[in-house]
C-alpha positions as CSV (number, residue, x, y, z in Angstrom):
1,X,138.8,-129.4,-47.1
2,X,139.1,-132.3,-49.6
3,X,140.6,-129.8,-52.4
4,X,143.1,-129.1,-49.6
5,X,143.8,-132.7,-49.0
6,X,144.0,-133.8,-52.4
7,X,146.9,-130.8,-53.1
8,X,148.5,-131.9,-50.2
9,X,148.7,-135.2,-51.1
10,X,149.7,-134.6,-54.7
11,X,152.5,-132.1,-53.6
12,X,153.7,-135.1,-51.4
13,X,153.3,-137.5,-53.6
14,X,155.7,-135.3,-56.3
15,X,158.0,-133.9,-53.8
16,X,156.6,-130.0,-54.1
17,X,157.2,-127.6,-51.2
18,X,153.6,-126.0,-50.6
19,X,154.5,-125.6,-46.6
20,X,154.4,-122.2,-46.3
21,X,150.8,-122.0,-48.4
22,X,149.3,-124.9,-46.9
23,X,150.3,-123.5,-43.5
24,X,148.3,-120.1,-44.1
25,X,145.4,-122.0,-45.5
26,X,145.2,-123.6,-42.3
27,X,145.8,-120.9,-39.8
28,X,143.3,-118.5,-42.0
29,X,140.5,-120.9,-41.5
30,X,141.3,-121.3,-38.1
31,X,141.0,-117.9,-37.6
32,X,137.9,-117.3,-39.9
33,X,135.7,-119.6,-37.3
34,X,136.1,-117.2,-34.4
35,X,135.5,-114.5,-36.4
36,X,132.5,-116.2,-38.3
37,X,130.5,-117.4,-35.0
38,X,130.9,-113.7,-33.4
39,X,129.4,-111.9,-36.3
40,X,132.0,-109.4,-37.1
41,X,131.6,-108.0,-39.9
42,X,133.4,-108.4,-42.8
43,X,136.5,-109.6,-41.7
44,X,135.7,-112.9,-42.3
45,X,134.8,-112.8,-45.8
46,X,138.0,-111.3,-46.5
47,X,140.2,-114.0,-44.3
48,X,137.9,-116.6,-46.6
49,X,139.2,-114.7,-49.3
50,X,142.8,-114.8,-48.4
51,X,142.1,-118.8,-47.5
52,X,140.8,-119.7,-51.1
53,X,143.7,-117.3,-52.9
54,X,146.2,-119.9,-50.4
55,X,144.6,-122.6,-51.9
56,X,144.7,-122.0,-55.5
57,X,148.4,-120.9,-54.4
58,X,148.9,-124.4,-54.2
59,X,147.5,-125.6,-56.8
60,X,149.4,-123.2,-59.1
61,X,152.6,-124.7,-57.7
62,X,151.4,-128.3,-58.6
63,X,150.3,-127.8,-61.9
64,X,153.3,-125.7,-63.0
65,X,155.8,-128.6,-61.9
66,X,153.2,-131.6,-62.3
């Protein structure tokens, strides 16, 4: 959560659209709690996954224009 606060910040702070990423970050990890305290298998490592490959996502985008 702070790595996710910080890139939001920064792509704030240097006008950067990271909306659409940012937004899956968030509804992945909403999703991955469910899923996590039910003990399904699998699935949640994979919406993990998909959360951290959103995240550096965003970081990409702030480092190519930063």
């Amino acid at each position: 959560m702070p790595v996710f606060l910080a890139l939001c910040l920064l792509s704030m702070q240097m006008d950067i659209d990271v909306l659409s990423a940012a937004t899956m970050w968030f509804a992945l990890r909403v999703v991955y709690l469910p899923l996590y305290k039910v003990g399904v298998a699998y699935l949640p490592s994979g919406v993990w996954i998909g959360s951290g490959v959103c995240m550096v996502s965003m970081a990409i985008q702030v480092a190519e224009t930063g």
